[in-house]
KOLVOLO-268285 format. One record per residue: residue in three letters; x, y, z of N, C-alpha, C in turn. Coordinates in steps of 0.2 Angstrom, whole numbers, plus 2048, in hexadecimal, padded with zeros to 3 digits. Atoms other than C-alpha are relative to their C-alpha. Example, Ala and Ser with C-alpha at 12.3 -4.5 7.8 and 13.67 -1.06 7.14 Angstrom:
Ala8047FA80083E7EA827804806800
Ser7FC7FA7FF8447FB8247FC805803
***
This chain:
Unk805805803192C5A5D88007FA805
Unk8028047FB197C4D5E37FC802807
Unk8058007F9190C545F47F98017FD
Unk8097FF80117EC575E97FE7F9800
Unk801807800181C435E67FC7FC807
Unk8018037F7182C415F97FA802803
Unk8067FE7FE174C4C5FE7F97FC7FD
Unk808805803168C405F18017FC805
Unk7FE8067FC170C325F97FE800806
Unk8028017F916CC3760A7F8801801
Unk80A800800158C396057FD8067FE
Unk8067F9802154C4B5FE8007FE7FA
Unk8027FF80614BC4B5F18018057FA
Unk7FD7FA803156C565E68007FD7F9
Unk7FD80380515AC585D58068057FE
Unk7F87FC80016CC5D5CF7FD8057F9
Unk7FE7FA80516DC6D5C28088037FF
Unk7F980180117FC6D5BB80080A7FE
Unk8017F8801182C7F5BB80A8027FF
Unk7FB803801195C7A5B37FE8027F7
Unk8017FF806196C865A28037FC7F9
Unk7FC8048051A0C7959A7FB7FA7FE
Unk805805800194C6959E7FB8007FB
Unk805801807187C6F5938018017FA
Unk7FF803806190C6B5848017F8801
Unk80380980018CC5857D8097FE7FF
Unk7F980380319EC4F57C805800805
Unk7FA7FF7FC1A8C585897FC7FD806
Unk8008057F91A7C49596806802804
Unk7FB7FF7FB1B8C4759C803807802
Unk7FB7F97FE1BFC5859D7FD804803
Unk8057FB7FB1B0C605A77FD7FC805
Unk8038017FA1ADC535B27FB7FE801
Unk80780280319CC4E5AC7FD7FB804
Unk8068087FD190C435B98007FB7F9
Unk802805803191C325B27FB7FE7FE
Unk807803801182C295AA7FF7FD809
Unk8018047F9185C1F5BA7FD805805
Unk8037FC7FC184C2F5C47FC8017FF
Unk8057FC800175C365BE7FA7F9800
Unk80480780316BC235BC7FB803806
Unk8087FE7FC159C285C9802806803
Unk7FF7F67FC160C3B5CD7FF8027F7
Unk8037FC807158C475C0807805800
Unk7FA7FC801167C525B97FF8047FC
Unk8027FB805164C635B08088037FE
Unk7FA7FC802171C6D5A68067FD7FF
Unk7FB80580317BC6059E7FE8017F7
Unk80380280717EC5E58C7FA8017FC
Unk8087FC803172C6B5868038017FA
Unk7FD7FC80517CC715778077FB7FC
Unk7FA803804188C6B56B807805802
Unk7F97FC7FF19BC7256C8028057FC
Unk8027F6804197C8055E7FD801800
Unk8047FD7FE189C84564802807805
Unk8007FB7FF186C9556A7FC7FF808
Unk8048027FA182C93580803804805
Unk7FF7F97FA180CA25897FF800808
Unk8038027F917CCA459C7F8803800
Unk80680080016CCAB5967FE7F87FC
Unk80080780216AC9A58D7FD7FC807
Unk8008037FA16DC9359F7FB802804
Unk8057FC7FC162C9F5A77F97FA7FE
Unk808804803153C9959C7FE7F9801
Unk80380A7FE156C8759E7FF7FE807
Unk8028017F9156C885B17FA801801
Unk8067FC7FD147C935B27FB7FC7FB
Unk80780480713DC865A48007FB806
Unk8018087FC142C775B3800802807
Unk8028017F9141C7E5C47FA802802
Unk8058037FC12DC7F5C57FE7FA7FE
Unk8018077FF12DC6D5C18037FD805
Unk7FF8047FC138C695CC7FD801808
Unk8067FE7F912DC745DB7FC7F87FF
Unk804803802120C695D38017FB802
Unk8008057FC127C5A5D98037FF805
Unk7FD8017F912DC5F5EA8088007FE
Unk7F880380013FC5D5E5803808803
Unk7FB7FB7FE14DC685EC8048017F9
Unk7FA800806158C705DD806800800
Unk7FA8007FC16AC6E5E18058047F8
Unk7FC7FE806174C7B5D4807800802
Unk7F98027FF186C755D38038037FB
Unk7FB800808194C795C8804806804
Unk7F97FC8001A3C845C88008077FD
Unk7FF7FB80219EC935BF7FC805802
Unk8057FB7FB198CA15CA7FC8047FB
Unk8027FA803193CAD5BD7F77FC7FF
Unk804803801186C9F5B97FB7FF807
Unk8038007FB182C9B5CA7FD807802
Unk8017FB7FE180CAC5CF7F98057FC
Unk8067FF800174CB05C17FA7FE802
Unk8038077FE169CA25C67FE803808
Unk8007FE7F716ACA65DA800807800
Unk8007F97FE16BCBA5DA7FD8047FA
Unk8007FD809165CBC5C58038077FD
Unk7FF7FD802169CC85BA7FC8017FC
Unk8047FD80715FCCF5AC8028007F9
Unk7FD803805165CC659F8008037F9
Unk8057FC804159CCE5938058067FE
Unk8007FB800161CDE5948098027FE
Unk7FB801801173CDB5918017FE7F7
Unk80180180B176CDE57C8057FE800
Unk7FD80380117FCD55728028007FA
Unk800800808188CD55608067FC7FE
Unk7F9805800193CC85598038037FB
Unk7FB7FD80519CCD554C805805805
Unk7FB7FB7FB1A2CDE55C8057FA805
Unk7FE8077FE1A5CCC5668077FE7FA
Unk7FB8038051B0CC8555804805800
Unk7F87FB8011BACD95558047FF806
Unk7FB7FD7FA1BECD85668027F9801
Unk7FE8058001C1CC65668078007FB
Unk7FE8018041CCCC8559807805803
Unk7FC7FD7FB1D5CD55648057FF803
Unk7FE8067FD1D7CCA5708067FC7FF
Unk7FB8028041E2CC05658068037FF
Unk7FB7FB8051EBCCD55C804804807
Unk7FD7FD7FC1EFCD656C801800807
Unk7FE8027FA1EDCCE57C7F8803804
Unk8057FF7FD1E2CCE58A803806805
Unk8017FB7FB1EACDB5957FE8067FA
Unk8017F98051E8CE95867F8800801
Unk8078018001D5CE45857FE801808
Unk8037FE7F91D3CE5599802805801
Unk7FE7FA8001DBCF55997FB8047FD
Unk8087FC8051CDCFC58C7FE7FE803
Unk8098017FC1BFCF6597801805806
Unk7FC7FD7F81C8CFC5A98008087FC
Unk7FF7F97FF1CBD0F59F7F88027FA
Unk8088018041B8D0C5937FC7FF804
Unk8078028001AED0759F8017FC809
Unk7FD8037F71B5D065B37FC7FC804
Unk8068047FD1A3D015B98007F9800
Unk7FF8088001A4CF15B18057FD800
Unk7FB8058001B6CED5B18007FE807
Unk7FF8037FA1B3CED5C37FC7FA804
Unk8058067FB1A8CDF5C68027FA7F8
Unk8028048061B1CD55B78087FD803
Unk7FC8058001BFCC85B98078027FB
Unk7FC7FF8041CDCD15B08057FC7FD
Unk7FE8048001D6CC25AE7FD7FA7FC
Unk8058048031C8CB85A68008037F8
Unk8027F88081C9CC05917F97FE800
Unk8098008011B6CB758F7FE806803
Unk8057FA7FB1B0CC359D8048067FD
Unk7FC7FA8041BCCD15957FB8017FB
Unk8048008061B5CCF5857F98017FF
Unk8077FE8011A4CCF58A800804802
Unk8037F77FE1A4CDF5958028037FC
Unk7FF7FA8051ADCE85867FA8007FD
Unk80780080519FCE157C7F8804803
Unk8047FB7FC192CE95897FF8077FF
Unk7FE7FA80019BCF758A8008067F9
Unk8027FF80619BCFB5767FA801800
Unk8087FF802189CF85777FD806802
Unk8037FA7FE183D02585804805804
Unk7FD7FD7F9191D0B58F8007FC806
Unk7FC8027F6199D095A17F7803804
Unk8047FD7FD186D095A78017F9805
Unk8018067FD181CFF5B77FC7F87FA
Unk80280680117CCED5B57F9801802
Unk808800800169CE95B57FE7FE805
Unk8028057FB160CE45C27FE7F9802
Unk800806802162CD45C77F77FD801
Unk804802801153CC85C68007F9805
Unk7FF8057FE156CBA5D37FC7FA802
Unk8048087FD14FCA95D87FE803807
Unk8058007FA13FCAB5E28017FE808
Unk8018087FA140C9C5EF808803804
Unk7F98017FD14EC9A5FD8047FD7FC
Unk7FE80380415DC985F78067FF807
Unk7FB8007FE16CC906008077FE800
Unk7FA80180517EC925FC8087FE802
Unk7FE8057FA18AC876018087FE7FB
Unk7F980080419FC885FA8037FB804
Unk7FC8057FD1ACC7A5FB8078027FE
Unk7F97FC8031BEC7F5FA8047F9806
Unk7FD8027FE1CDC745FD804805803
Unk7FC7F97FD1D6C8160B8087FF7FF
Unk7F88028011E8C7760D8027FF7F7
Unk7FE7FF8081F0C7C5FC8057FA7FD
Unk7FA8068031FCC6D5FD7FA7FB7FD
Unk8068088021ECC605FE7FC8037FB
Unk8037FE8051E4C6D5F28027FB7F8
Unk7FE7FF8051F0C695E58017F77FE
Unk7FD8058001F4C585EA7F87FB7FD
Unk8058008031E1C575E57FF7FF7F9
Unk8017FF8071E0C5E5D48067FC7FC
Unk7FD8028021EFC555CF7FE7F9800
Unk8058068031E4C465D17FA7FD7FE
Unk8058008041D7C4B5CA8018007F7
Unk7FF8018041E2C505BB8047F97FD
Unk8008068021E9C3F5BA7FC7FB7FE
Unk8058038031D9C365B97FC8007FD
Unk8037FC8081D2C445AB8057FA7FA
Unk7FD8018061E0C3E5A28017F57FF
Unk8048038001DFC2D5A57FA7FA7FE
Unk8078018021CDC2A5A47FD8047F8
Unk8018008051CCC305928008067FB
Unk7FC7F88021D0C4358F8037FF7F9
Unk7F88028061DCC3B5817FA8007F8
Unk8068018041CCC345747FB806800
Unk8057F98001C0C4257A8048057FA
Unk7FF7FB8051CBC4E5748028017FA
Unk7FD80280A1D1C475637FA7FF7FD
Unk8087FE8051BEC4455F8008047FF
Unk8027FA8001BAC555638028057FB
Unk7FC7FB8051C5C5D5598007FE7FA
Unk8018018091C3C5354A7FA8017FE
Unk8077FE8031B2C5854A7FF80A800
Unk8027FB7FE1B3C6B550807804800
Unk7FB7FD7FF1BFC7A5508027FF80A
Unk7FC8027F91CBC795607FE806803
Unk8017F87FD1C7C8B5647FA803803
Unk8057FD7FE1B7C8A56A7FE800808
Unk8037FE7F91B1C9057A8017F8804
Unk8018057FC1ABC7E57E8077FE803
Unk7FA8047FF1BCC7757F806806803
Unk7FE7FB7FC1C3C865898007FB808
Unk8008037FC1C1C785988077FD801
Unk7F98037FE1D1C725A08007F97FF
Unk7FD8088031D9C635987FE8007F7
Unk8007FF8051D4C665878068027FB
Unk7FA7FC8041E3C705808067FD801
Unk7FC8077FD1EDC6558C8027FA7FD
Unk8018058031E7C555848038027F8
Unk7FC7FE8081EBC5E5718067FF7FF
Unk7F77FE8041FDC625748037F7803
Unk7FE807801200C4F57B7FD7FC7FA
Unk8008028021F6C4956D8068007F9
Unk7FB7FD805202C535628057FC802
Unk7FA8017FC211C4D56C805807802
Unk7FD7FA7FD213C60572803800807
Unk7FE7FF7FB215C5A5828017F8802
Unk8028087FE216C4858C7FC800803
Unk8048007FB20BC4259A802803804
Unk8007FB7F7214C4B5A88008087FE
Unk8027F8801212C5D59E7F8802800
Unk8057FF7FC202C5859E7FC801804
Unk8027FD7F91FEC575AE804807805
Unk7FD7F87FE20AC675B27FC8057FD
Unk8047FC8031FFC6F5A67F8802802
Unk8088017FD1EDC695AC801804809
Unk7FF7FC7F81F3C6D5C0800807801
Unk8007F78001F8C7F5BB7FB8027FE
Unk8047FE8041E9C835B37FC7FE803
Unk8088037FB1DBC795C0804806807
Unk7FE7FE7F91E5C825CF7FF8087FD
Unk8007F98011E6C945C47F8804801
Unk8098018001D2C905C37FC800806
Unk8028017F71D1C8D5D5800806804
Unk7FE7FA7FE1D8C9D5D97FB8057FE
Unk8077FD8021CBCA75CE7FA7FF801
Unk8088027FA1BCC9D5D5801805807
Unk8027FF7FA1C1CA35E67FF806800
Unk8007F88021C3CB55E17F88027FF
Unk8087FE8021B1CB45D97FD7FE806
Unk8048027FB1AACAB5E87FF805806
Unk8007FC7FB1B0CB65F57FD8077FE
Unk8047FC8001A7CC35ED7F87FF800
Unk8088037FC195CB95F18017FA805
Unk7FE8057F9197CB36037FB7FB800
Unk8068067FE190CA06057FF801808
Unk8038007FB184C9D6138047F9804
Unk7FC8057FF191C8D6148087FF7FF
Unk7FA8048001A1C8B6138077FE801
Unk7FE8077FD1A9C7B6138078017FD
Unk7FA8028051BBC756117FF7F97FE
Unk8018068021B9C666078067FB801
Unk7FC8037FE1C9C6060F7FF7FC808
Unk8028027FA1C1C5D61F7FA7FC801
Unk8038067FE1BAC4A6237F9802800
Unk8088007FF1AAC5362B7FC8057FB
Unk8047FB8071A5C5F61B7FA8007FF
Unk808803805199C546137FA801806
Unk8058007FC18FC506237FD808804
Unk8027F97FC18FC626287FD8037FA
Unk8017FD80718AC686177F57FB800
Unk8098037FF17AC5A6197FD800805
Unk8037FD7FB175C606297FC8077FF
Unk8027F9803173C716227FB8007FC
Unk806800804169C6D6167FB7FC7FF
Unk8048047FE15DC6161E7FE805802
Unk8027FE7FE15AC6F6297FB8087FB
Unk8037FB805158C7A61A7FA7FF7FD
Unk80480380414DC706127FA800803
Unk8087FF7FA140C6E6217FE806800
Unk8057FB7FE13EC816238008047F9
Unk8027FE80513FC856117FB7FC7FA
Unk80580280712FC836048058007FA
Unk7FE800805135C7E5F58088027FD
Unk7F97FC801149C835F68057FE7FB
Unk7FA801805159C825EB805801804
Unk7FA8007FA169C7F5F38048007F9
***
């Protein structure tokens, strides 16, 4: 989000699209890292704060809301800059999917949830991996969401391909930041968990859960559960942070997995001084020879 900030600031006419499937719940500010008001003050922001924290917000949800706001933003010349951390979302978006075509039933979503619970996530990736090997193989075994949703697939229609994908027209180009040195990786997130915690994680998440069961999706965002068991006195502040760092680093590690299965046309170590200006070079250049593009 920040390098999208920097690319306004250097003169393109962009707008940011948070493509960060936690963001678009109204509430979760501090734990997902949420553009400021200040951030977003004369830059247009899409894909924030669409949905309440029970609400039901799928990636065809997101689908729809992008494809309702990128011919306006053609319409005013802008560049769309799609950010965020959740590749499955990114990937629909930049390569699509056929959203349409993937069924869905919340009494099979309940049993196998309920599965889940009762018997663990490696029992349920097992059934998928010997139910349905096509799509355990392009699914995140280690994720239960993604689990849970290919058995759900798989119950409806069988281990058939996936649909054809439906992707964004215009150029697209795709541009990853990874901190490489795992020392200053971590020496990162460790300060980033300190000033979650902090900057107001504490209140956020005592609202939230007075108003909302604790186990909903939204709140599946790191620092949440964290926040809980300190509010409880389950932990202190330094378990806290032991807890937030293992959990942002085990996130970091499954980002890169899913990345390196869709090769950027960039990428950057975000450890290195000259990143940014190499990153806004690129897409200066991209901008002039592309009509209409998304970066």
């Amino acid at each position: 989000m920040r390098l999208a900030l920097d690319l306004i600031a250097d003169g393109i006419p962009a707008e940011v699209i948070s493509a960060d499937s936690r963001q678009v719940y109204r509430g979760t500010d501090v734990a997902t890292a949420k553009p400021t008001l200040a951030d977003r003050r004369g830059v247009p922001h899409h894909g924030l704060d669409l949905a309440a924290p029970d609400e039901r917000f799928s990636v065809a949800d997101f689908a729809g809301h992008v494809e309702s706001i990128l011919p306006s933003i053609g319409t005013r010349g802008g560049v769309a800059l799609l950010v965020g951390g959740t590749g499955f979302w990114l990937r629909a978006i930049a390569d699509g999917l056929d959203l349409d075509a993937l069924p869905w039933d919340p009494d099979i979503r309940a049993t196998l949830e309920a599965d889940l619970a009762g018997r663990g996530l490696g029992v349920l990736a097992a059934r998928l991996q010997a139910a349905a090997p096509a799509l355990a193989a392009n699914v995140d075994l280690r994720n239960p969401r993604r689990v849970v949703r290919a058995l759900e697939i798989a119950t409806l229609q069988g281990d058939v391909p996936r649909p054809a994908p439906r992707g964004y027209g215009a150029p697209v180009l795709r541009i990853t930041l990874d901190v490489r040195d795992r020392a200053v990786h971590r020496a990162v997130i460790a300060r980033r968990s300190a000033a979650q915690l902090d900057g107001g994680i504490l209140p956020e998440a005592e609202a939230l859960r007075a108003r909302y069961p604790v186990d909903l999706p939204a709140f599946s965002a790191i620092g949440y559960r964290e926040a809980w068991d300190l509010l409880d006195g389950r932990i202190d502040r330094a378990g806290y942070l032991a807890a937030n760092v293992a959990r942002n680093l085990a996130y970091a590690r499954r980002q890169r997995t899913w990345f390196r299965a869709s090769p950027a046309d960039l990428a950057l170590d975000a450890g290195d001084p000259g990143a940014a200006e190499i990153a806004l070079a690129r897409v200066r250049a991209f901008v002039r020879a592309s009509p209409r593009p998304a970066v």
